[in-house]
C-alpha positions in Angstrom: 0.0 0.0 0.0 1.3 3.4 -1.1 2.1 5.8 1.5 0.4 9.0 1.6 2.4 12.2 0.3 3.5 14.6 2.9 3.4 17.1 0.2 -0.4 16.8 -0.7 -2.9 19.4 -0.3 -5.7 18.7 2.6 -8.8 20.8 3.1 -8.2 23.6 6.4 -12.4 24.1 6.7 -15.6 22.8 5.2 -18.3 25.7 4.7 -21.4 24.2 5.3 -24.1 25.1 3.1 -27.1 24.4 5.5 -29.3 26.5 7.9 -27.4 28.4 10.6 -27.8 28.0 14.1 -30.0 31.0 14.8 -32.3 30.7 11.8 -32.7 27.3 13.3 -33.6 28.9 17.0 -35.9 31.3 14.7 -37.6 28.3 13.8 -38.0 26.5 16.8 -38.9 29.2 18.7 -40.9 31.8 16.0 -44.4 31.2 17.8 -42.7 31.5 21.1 -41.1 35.3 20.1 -44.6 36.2 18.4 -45.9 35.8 21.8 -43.7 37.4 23.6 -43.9 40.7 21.3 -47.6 40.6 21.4 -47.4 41.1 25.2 -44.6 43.9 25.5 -46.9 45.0 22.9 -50.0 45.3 25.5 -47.6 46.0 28.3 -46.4 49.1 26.9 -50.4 49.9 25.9 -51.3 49.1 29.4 -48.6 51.5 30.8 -49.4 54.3 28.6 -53.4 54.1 29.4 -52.6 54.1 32.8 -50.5 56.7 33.2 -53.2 58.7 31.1 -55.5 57.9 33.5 -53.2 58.6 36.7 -52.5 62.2 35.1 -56.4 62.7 34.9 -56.8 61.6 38.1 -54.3 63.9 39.6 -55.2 67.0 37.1 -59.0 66.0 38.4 -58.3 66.0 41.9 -56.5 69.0 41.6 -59.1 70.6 40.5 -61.5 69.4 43.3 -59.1 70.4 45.9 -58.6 74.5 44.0 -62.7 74.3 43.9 -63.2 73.5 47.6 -64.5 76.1 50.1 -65.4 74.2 53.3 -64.9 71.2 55.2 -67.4 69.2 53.8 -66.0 69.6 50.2 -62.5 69.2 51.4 -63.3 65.9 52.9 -65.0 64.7 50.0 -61.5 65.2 47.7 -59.4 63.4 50.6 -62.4 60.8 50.3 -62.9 60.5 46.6 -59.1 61.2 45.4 -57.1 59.1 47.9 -54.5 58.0 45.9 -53.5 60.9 44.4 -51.1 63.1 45.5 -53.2 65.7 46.1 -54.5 64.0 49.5 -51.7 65.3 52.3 -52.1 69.0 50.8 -55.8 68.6 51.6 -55.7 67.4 55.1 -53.5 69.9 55.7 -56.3 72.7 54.4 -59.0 70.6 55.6 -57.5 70.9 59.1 -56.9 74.6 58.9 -60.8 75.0 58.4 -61.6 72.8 60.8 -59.2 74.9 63.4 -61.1 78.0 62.2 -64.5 76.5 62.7 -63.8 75.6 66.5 -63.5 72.0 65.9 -59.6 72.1 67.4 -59.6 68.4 68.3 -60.7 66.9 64.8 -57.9 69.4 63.3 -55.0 67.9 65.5 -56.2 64.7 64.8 -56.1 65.4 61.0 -52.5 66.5 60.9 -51.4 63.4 62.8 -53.4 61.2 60.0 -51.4 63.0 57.4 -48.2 63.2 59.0 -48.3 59.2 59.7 -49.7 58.4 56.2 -47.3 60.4 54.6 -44.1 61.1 56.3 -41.9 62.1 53.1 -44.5 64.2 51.6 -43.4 68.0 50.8 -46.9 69.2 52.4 -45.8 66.8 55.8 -43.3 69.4 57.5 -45.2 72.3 57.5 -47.8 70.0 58.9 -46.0 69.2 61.6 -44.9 72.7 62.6 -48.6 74.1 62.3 -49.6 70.5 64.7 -46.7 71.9 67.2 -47.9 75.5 67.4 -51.7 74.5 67.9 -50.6 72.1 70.7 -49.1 75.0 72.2 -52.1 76.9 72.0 -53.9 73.9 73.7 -51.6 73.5 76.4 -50.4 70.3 75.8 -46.6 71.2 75.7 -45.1 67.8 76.1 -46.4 66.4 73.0 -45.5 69.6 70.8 -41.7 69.5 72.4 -41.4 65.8 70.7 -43.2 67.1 67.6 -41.5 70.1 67.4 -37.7 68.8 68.0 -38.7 65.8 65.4 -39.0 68.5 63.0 -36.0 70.4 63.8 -33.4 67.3 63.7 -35.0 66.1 60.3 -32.3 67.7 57.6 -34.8 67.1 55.4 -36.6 70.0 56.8 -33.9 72.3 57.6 -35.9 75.4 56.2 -37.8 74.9 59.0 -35.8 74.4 62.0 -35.9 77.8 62.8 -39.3 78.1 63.2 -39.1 74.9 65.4 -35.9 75.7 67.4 -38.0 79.1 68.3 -41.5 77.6 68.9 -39.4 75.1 71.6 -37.7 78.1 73.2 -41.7 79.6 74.1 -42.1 75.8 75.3 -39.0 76.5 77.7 -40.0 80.1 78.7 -43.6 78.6 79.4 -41.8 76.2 81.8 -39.8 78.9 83.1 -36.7 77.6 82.3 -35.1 80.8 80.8 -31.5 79.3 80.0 -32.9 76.7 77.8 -34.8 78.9 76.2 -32.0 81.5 75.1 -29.7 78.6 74.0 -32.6 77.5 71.6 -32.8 80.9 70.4 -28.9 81.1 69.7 -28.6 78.4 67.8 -31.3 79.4 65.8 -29.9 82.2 64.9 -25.8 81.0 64.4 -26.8 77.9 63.4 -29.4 79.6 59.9 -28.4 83.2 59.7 -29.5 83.5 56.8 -33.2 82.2 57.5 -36.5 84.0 56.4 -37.5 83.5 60.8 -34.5 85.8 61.8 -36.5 88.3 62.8 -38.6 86.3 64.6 -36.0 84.9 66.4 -34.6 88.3 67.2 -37.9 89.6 68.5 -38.1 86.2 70.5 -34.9 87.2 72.2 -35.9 90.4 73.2 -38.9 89.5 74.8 -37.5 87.1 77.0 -38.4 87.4 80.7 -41.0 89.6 79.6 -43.7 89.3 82.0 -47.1 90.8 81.6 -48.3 93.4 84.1 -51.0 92.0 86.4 -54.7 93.1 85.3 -56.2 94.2 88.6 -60.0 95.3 88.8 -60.3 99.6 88.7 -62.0 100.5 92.1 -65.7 100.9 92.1 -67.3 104.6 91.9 -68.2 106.7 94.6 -72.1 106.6 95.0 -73.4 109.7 93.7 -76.5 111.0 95.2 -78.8 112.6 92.5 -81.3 114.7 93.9 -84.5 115.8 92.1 -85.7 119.1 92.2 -89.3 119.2 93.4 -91.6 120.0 90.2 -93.7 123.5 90.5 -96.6 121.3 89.6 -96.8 119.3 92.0 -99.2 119.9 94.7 -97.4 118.5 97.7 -98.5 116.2 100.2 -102.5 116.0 100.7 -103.8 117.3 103.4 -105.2 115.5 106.1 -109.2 116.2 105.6 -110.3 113.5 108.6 -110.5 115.1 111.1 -112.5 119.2 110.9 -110.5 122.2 110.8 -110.7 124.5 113.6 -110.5 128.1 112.8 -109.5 130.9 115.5 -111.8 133.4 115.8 -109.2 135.9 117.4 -106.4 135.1 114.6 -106.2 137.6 111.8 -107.5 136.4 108.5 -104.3 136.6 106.7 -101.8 136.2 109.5 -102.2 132.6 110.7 -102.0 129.1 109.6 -104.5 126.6 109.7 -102.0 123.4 108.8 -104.1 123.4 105.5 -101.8 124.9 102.9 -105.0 125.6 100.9 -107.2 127.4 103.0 -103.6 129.5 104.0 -103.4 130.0 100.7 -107.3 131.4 100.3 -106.6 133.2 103.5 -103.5 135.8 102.9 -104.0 139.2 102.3 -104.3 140.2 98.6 -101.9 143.6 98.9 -104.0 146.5 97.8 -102.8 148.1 94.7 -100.3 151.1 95.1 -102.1 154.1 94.8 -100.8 156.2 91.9 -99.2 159.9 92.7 -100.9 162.9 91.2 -99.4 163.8 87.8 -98.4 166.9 88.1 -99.3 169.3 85.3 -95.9 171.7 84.5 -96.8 174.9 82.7 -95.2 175.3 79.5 -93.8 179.7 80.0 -95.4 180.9 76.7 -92.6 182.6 74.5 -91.7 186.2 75.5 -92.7 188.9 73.4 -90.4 190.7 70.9 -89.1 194.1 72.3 -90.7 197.2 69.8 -87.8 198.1 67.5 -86.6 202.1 67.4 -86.7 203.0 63.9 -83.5 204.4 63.0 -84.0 207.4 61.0 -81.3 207.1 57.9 -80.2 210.4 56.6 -82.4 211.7 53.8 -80.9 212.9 50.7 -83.0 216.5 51.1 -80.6 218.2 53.8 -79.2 220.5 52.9 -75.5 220.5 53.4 -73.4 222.3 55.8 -71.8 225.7 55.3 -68.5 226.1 53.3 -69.1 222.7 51.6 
């Protein structure tokens, strides 16, 4: 048998002129993909339609919430729109009417409901610091220290640890505990300097150990006696017409009194007119008579003129 020659050609590869491996996995698996396609298809439809209807949800709760007045209206849109986002900025408004309308303890209780539902909700700080200041108001200072100094160590709500830091230094001036209270106000105001509450925390300083004077009552009036002129009409007491009246016999008419102010009345003297002096009559002296006049004889031009003219 003839050796084989070392110096022969021999094939490197053989291209194979079949179906590759993937059109192959196409085949297998073609209904498999269609499938699959069909429901990212409907997924991606599903997604789409729901968040079209979570934005008209939202952009109708919205609505309801800009259109409510009262606290019946405001509890419908936390009732009817709960899962939208609209909810803790409701309860916070709903509780602020219900503070205004007297009904203090359903307002606190609302603000607790929204601050446990929704703890990392933008509307949930100033929840809490309007929860601290109305337990203040109420007197119950314990529970708005722990409120208040949760909201002042939460860095999320730095903004508003001012307001906090000087709502717990009235808690501390409340217990009388005037230290505490100016240390809460200095870090207030080295620790934000640049805060919108500055001013209140400057005023807040000033006005500690500030105590009200004590309202006393003003003394009563002197009594003033008011006494009422007697009236010209009126008659004066009656007389006592019982028992008969006894006139004197040997008492002048006029001159007495009887105790009877009308018959001393009847009885005075009516003066007599004052009689009237003569008129005396005064001569008018009648004119006195013009003196006679003496001619005065005026030279006449017919004497004849003296001698040696």
């Amino acid at each position: 048998m003839a050796e084989p020659n070392a110096e022969s050609a021999q094939p490197i590869a053989e291209i194979s002129h079949g179906p590759s491996a993937f059109e192959g996995f196409l085949d297998r698996h073609q209904k498999k993909l269609i499938a699959v396609g069909i429901l990212a298809s409907l997924g991606i439809g599903a997604v789409v339609v729901m968040r079209g209807v979570e934005e008209g949800n939202n952009a109708a709760a919205g609505e309801a919430l800009l259109a409510a007045e009262d606290v019946s209206a405001m509890q419908d849109v936390v009732k009817n729109h709960a899962e939208t986002p609209t909810v803790p900025s409701a309860k916070v408004i709903l509780s602020d009417l219900q503070w205004e309308q007297g009904q203090q303890s359903a307002a606190i209780e609302t603000l607790e409901e929204e601050i446990a539902a929704h703890p990392d909700h933008p509307a949930t700080f100033p929840a809490q610091a309007r929860l601290g200041a109305r337990l203040i108001e109420q007197g119950s200072l314990d529970k708005a220290t722990e409120v208040l100094q949760d909201l002042a160590d939460n860095p999320k709500a730095s903004y508003l640890a001012p307001y906090a830091l000087t709502a717990l230094a009235e808690i501390a001036t409340k217990n009388g505990d005037q230290e505490k209270a100016s240390s809460l106000l200095d870090e207030a105001s080295n620790s934000y300097p640049e805060s919108p509450f500055g001013r209140t925390v400057s005023d807040s300083k000033r006005y500690i150990g500030f105590q009200m004077p004590t309202e006393i009552d003003p003394p009563a009036p002197e009594p003033v006696e008011t006494s009422t002129p007697p009236s010209p009409l009126d008659p004066g007491p009656d007389p006592d017409l019982s028992s008969p009246i006894e006139l004197d016999p040997t008492q002048p008419t006029g001159g007495g009194t009887t105790g009877n102010p009308l018959l001393d009345n009847l009885n005075q003297d009516t003066p007599a007119p004052a009689e009237e002096s003569p008129e005396t009559t005064e001569e008018t002296p009648a004119p006195a008579e013009d003196s006679a006049e003496t001619p005065v004889e005026e030279p006449s031009d017919s004497t004849p003129p003296a001698d040696g003219e």
